[in-house]
C-alpha positions as CSV (number, residue, x, y, z in Angstrom):
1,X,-7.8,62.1,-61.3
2,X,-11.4,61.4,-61.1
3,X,-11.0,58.0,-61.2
4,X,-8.2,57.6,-58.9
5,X,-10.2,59.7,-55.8
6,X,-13.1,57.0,-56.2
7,X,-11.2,54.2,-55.0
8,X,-11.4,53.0,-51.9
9,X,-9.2,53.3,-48.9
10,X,-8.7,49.3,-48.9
11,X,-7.1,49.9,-52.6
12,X,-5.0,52.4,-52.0
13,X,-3.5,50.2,-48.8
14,X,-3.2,47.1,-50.9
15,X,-1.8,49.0,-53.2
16,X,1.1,50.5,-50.7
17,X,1.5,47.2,-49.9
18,X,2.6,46.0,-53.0
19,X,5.3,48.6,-53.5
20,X,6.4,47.0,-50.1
21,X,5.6,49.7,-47.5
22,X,3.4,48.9,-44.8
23,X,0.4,50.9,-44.4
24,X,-0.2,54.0,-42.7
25,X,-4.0,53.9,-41.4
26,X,-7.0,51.9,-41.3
27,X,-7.5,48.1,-42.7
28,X,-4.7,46.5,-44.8
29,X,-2.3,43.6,-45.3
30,X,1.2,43.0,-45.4
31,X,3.4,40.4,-45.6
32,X,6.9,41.6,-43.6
33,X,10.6,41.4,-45.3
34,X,11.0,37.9,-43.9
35,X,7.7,36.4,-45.4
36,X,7.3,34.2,-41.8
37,X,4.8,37.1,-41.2
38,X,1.6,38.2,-42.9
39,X,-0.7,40.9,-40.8
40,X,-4.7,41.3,-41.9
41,X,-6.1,44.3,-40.3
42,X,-6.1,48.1,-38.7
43,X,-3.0,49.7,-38.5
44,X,-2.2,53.8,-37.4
45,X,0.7,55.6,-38.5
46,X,1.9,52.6,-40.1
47,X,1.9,50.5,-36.9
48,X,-0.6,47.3,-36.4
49,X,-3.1,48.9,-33.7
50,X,-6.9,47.6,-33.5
51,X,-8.4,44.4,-34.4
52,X,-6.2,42.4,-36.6
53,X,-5.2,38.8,-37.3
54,X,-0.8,37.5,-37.6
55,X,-0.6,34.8,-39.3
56,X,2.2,32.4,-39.4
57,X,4.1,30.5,-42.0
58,X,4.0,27.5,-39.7
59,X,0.4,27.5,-39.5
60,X,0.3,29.6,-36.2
61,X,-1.8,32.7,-35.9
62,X,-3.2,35.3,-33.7
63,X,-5.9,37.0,-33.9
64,X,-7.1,39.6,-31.4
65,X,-6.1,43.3,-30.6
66,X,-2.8,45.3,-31.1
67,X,-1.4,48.5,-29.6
68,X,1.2,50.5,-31.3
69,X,2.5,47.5,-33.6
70,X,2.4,45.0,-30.1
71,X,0.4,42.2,-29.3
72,X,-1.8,43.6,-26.5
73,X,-5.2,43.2,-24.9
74,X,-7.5,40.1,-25.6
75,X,-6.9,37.8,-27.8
76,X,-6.7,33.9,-29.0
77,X,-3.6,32.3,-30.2
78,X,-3.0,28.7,-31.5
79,X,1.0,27.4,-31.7
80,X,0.9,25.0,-34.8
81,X,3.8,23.0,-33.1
82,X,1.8,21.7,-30.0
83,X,-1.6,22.1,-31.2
84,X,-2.9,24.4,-28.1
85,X,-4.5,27.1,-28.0
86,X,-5.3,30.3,-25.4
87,X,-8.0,32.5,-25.5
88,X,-7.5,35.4,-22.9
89,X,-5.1,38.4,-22.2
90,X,-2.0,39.3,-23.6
91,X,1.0,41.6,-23.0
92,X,3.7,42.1,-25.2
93,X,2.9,39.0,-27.8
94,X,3.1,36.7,-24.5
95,X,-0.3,35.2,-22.6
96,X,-0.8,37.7,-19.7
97,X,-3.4,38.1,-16.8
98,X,-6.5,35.8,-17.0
99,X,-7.1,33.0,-19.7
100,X,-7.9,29.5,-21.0
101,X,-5.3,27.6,-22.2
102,X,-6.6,24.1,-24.1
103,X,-3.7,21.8,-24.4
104,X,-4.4,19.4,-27.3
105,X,-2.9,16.9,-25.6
106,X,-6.0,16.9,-23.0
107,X,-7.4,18.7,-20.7
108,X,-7.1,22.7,-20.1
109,X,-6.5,25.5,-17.5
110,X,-8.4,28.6,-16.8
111,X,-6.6,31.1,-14.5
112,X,-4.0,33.9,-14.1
113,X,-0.7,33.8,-16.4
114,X,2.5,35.7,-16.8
115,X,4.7,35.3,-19.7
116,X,2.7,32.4,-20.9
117,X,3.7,30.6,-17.7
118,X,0.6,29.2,-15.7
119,X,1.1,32.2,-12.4
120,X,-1.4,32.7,-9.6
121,X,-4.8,31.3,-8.9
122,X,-6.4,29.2,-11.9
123,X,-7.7,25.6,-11.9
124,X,-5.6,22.9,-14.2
125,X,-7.7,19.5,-15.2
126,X,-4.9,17.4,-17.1
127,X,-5.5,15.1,-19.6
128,X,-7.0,12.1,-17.0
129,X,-9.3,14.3,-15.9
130,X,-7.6,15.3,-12.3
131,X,-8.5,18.5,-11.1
132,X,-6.2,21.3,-9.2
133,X,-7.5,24.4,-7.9
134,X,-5.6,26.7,-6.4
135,X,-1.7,29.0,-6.6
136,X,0.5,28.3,-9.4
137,X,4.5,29.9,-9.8
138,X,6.5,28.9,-13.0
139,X,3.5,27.1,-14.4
140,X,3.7,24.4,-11.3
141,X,1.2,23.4,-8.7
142,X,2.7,26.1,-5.7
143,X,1.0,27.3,-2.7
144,X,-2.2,26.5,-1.3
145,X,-4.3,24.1,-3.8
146,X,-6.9,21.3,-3.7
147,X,-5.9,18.5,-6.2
148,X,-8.8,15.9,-7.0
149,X,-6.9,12.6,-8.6
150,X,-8.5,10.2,-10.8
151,X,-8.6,7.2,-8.4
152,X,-10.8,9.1,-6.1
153,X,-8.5,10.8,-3.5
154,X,-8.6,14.5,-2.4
155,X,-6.0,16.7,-1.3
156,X,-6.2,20.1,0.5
157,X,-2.8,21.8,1.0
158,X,0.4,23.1,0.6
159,X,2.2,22.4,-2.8
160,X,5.3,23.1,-3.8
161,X,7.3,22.6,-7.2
162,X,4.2,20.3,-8.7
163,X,4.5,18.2,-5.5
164,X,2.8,17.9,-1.8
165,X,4.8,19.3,0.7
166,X,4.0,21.3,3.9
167,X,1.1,20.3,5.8
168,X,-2.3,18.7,4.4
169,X,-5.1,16.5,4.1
170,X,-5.5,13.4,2.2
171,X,-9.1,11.7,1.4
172,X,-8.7,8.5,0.3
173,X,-11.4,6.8,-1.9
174,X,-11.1,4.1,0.1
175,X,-12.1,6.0,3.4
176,X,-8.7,6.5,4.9
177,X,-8.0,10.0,6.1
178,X,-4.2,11.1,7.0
179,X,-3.8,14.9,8.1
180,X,-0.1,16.1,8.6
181,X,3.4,17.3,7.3
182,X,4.7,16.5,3.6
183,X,7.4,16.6,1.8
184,X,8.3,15.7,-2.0
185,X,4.8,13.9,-2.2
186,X,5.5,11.6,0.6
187,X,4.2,11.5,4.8
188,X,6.5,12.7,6.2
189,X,7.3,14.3,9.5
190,X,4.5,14.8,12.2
191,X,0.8,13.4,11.5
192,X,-2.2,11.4,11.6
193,X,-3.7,8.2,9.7
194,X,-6.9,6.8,10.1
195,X,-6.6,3.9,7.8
196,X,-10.2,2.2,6.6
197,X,-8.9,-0.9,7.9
198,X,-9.2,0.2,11.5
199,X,-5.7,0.9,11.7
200,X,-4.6,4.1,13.0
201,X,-1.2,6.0,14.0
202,X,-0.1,9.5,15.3
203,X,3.5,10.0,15.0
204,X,6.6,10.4,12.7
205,X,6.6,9.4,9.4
206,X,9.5,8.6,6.9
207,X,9.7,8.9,3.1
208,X,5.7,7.6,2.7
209,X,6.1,4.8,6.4
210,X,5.3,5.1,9.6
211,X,7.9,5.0,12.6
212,X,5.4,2.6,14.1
213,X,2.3,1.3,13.6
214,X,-1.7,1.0,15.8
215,X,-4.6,-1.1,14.8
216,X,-3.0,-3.7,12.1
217,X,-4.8,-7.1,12.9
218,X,-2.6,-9.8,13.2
219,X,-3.6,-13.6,13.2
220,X,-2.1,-16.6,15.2
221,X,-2.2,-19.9,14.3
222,X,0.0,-23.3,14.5
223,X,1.8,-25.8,11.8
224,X,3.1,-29.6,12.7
225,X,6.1,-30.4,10.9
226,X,5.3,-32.9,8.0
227,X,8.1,-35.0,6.8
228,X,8.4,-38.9,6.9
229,X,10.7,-39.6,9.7
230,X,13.0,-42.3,10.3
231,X,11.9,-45.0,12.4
232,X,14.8,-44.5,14.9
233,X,13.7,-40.6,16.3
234,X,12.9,-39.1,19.5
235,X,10.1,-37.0,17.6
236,X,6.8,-38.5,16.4
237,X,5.1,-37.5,13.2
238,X,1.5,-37.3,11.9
239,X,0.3,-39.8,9.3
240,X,-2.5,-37.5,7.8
241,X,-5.7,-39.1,6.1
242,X,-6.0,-38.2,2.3
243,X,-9.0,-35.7,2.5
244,X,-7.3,-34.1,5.9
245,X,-4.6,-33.1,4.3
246,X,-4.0,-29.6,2.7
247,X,-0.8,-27.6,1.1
248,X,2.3,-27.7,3.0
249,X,3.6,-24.2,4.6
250,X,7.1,-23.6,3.9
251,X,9.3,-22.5,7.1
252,X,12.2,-21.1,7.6
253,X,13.5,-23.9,9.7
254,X,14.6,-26.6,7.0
255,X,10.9,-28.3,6.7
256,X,7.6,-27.6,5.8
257,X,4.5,-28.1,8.1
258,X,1.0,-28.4,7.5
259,X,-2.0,-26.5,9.4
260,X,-2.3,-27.6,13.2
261,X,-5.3,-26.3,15.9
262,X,-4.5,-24.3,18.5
263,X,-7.1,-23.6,21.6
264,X,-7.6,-21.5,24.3
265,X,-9.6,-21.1,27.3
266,X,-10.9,-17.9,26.5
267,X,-12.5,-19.2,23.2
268,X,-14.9,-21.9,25.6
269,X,-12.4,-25.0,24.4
270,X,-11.4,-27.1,26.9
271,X,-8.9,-26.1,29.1
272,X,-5.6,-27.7,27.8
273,X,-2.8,-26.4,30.5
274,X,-0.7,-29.0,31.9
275,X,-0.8,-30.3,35.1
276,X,2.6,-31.0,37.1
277,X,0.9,-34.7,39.0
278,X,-0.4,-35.9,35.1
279,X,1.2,-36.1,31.8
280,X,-2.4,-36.3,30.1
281,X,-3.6,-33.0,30.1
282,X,-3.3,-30.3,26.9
283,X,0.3,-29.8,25.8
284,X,0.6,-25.8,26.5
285,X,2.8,-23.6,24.6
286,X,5.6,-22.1,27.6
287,X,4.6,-19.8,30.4
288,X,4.3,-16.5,29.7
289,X,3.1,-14.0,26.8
290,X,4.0,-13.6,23.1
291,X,4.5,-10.3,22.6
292,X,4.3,-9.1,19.0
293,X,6.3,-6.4,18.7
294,X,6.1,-4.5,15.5
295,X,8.3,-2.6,13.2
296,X,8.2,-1.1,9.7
297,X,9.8,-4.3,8.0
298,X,8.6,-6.9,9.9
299,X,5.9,-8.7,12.4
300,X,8.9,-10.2,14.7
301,X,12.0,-11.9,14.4
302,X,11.9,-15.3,13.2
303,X,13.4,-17.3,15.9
304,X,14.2,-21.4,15.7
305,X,13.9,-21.6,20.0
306,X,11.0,-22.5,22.5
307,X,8.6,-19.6,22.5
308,X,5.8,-18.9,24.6
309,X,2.0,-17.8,23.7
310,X,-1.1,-16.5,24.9
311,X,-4.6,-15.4,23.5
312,X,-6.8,-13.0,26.1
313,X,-9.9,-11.4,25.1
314,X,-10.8,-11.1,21.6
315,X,-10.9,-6.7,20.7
316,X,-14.0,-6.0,19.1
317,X,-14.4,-7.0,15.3
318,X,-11.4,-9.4,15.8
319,X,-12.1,-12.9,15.6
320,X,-10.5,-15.0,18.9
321,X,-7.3,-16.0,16.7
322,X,-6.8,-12.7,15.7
323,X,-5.2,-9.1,17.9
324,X,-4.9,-5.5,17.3
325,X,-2.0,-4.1,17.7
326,X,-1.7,-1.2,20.7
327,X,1.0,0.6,20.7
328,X,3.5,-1.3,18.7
329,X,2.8,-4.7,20.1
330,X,0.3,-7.6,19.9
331,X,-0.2,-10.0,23.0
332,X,-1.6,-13.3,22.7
333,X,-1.8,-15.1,26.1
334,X,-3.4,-18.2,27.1
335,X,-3.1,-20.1,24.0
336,X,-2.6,-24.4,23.9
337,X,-1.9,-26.8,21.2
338,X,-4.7,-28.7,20.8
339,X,-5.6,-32.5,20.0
340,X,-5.0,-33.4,16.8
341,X,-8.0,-32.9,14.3
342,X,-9.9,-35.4,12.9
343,X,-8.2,-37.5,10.1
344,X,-4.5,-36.6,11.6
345,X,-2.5,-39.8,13.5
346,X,0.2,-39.3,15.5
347,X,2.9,-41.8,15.4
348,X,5.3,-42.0,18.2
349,X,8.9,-43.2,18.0
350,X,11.8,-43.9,20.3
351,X,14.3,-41.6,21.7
352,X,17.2,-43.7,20.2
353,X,18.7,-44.4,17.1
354,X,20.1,-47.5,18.2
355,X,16.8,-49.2,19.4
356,X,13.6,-50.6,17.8
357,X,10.4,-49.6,18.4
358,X,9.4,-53.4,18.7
359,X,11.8,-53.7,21.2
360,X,9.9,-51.2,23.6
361,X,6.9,-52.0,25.6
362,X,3.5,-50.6,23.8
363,X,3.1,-46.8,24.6
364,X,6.4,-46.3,25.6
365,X,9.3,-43.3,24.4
366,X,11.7,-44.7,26.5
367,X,13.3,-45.2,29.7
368,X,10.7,-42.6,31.9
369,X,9.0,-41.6,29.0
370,X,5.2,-42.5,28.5
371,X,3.1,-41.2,25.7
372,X,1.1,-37.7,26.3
373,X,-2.1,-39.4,27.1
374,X,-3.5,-41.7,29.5
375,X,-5.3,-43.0,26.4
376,X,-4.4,-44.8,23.2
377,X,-3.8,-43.0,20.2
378,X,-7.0,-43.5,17.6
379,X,-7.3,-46.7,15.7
380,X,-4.4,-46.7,12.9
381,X,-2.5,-44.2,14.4
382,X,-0.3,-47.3,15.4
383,X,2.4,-48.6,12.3
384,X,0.9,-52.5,14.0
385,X,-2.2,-51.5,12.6
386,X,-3.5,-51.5,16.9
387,X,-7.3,-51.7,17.6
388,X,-9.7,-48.5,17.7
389,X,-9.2,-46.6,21.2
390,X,-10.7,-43.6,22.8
391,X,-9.8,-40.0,20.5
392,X,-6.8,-38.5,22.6
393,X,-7.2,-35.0,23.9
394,X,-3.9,-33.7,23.8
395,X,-1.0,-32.8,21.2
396,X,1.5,-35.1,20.7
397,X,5.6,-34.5,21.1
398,X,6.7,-33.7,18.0
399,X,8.0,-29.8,16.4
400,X,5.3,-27.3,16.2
401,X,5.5,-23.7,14.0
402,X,4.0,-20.9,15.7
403,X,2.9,-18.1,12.7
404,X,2.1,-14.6,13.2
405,X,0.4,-13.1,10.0
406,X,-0.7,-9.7,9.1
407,X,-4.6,-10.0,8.1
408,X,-5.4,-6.2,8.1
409,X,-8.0,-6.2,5.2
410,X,-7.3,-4.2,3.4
411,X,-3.6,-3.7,3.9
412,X,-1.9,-0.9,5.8
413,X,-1.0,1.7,3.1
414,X,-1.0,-1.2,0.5
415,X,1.4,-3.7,2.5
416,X,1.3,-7.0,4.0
417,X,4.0,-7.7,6.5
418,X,5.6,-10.4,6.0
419,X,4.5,-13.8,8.3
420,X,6.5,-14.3,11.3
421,X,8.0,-17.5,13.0
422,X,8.4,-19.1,16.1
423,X,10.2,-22.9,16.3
424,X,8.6,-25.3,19.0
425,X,9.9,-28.7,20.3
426,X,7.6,-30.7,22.4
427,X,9.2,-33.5,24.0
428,X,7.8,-35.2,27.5
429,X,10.8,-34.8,30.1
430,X,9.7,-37.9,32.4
431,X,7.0,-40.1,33.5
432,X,3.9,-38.2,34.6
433,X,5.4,-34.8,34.1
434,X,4.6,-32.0,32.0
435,X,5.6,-31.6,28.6
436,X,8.9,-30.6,28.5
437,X,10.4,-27.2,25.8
438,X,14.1,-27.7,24.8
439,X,16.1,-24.7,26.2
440,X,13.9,-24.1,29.5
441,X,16.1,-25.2,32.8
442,X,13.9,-28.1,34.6
């Protein structure tokens, strides 16, 4: 009897154990019916209550407090299946009230939780480092939150289901700034961009795109068919020089052209508009504007008929060539086709298939038809090799591509638009008239 009232409270609970009843009070183990579970620590009235760790036959534990054989109070818990681990409150065996969850995936969250789910106000940085602070509901991004994403953006707003919706406001790293409604992490409905690029809209916007578009900078410039002609055409051609020549631009005509100047007024060239009492003056695009109306797919319709042009006043921190657009359109006014550039020679034909060009008196297209200029062409602009004349100041008859491209630097929301197309055919109607566009009455 003696020696069985000096052992310790820790043997007599061990020794409970092994008759397999769990013990009553104070510190023991036991290992339940089903051997998933072993318990180390204080138990009362034969209930785990105190500081004690449950361990796992998986390799998954916790360790913290217990009330009245529950898990309850603080606590840490790792799940052997995942890897992660919580450190925090609990209620009922389940992560409850304020913790830190580390996912061992990457990255970890410090908030409020119910029933393990992320619920309430906490801050999540996932495993690329993004950072969300703000309201969370079934262990998703909902409410009001701030989300800071790896490639440098910022959000402030509404959330809802993991995803942007309601109204916010995005920083871009690249210095745009759009402010307005969302919905399923898109633009969309009423707001505002202010794109880096100097592009900027107020308006509708659906799925991500505007319903039109401000400030994209669009560029205008000019192409001269390039294709060896027969010698039987009403059109003339360009025999360019070697080191003149650069890529051909494909068209959506049937040909390919390569680069051709325009000039304007406004930009300090020489004047180039025709004249009705001379045929050597500029050749000028047709009267009137080019207006530039934009959409979301396109610059403007491609179009294979005369066209006009026009270049005003260049806006600020737009080259000459170049426009902004102002709501919805782009205007170019007062625009010419130029001479042609140094190391291009124009090569007039006839106007029928069924006469030579030998057979014609020198500078002639024809009955009534002279040659744009009161000059001749440069020296070996001429298939008879003729001798070197005055530079000519004018363009030459011939088809001409008017292009419209989108140069906004960078690109509007990450999109060019794609190049637009206007068909021109230059002809002289008649001796000492102006040149003449296919398609306009006389």
């Amino acid at each position: 009897m003696a020696a069985a009232s000096q052992r310790s409270p820790t043997s007599r609970l061990q020794r409970r154990d092994s008759q397999g009843r769990p013990p009553q009070d104070g510190y023991g183990v036991y290992t339940y019916p089903n051997s998933f579970f072993r318990y180390e620590g204080e138990w009362r009235g034969g209930k785990t209550h105190g500081r004690g760790k449950l361990l796992f036959k998986d390799g998954s534990y916790y360790e913290g407090e217990f009330v009245d054989g529950e898990i309850m109070g603080e606590g840490c818990r790792l799940w052997a299946s995942s890897g992660n681990t919580y450190s925090g409150q609990f209620v009922l065996g389940e992560p409850q009230g304020h913790g830190i969850m580390k996912y061992k995936a990457g990255g970890r969250y410090e908030g409020e939780l119910s029933r393990g789910l992320r619920e309430g106000h906490g801050c999540l940085v996932d495993q690329d480092g993004q950072v969300y602070r703000g309201s969370f509901h079934n262990n998703k991004r909902h409410g009001q939150g701030q989300m800071a994403f790896q490639n440098g953006d910022k959000y402030d707003g509404d959330w809802v289901r993991d995803q942007r919706q309601g109204h916010g406001v995005l920083w871009c790293a690249d210095g745009s700034t759009y402010e307005g409604q969302w919905h399923s992490d898109v633009f969309s409905g009423l707001g505002s961009m202010v794109h880096c690029s100097g592009v900027g809209y107020h308006g509708m916007w659906i799925n991500g795109r505007p319903v039109g578009e401000d400030g994209r900078v669009l560029k205008i410039s000019a192409g001269v068919r390039y294709v060896q002609l027969p010698a039987y055409s009403e059109v003339s051609f360009f025999k360019v020089d070697k080191g003149s020549r650069e890529g051909p631009i494909q068209t959506p005509f049937g040909f390919e052209c390569i680069t051709y100047p325009l000039s304007s007024p406004m930009s300090g060239a020489p004047e180039l508009s025709a004249a009705p009492e001379s045929a050597s003056t500029g050749s000028p695009l047709p009267q009137g504007d080019l207006e530039v109306t934009m959409g979301s797919d396109a610059l403007c319709d491609q179009e294979d008929t005369p066209g006009t042009l026009s270049a005003g006043g260049g806006m600020p921190r737009c080259p000459e060539d170049c426009r902004r657009v102002k709501r919805g359109r782009a205007q170019f006014t007062d625009v010419c086709l130029g001479p042609p550039p140094p190391g291009y020679h124009p090569i007039p034909f006839l106007d029928s298939k069924h006469e030579k060009a030998s057979n014609r008196p020198r500078g002639s297209l024809g009955p009534g038809r002279t040659t744009p200029t009161v000059r001749d062409p440069p020296a070996g602009s001429r298939p008879d090799g003729a001798a070197k004349a005055e530079p000519v100041t004018t363009a030459f008859p011939g088809e001409y591509v008017i292009m419209i491209h989108d140069v906004t630097n960078p690109p509007f929301l990450g999109r060019v638009l794609p190049t637009a197309f206007k068909h021109l055919r230059v002809s002289l109607k008649g001796m000492g008239q102006q040149p003449h566009i296919p398609g306009e009455d006389p």
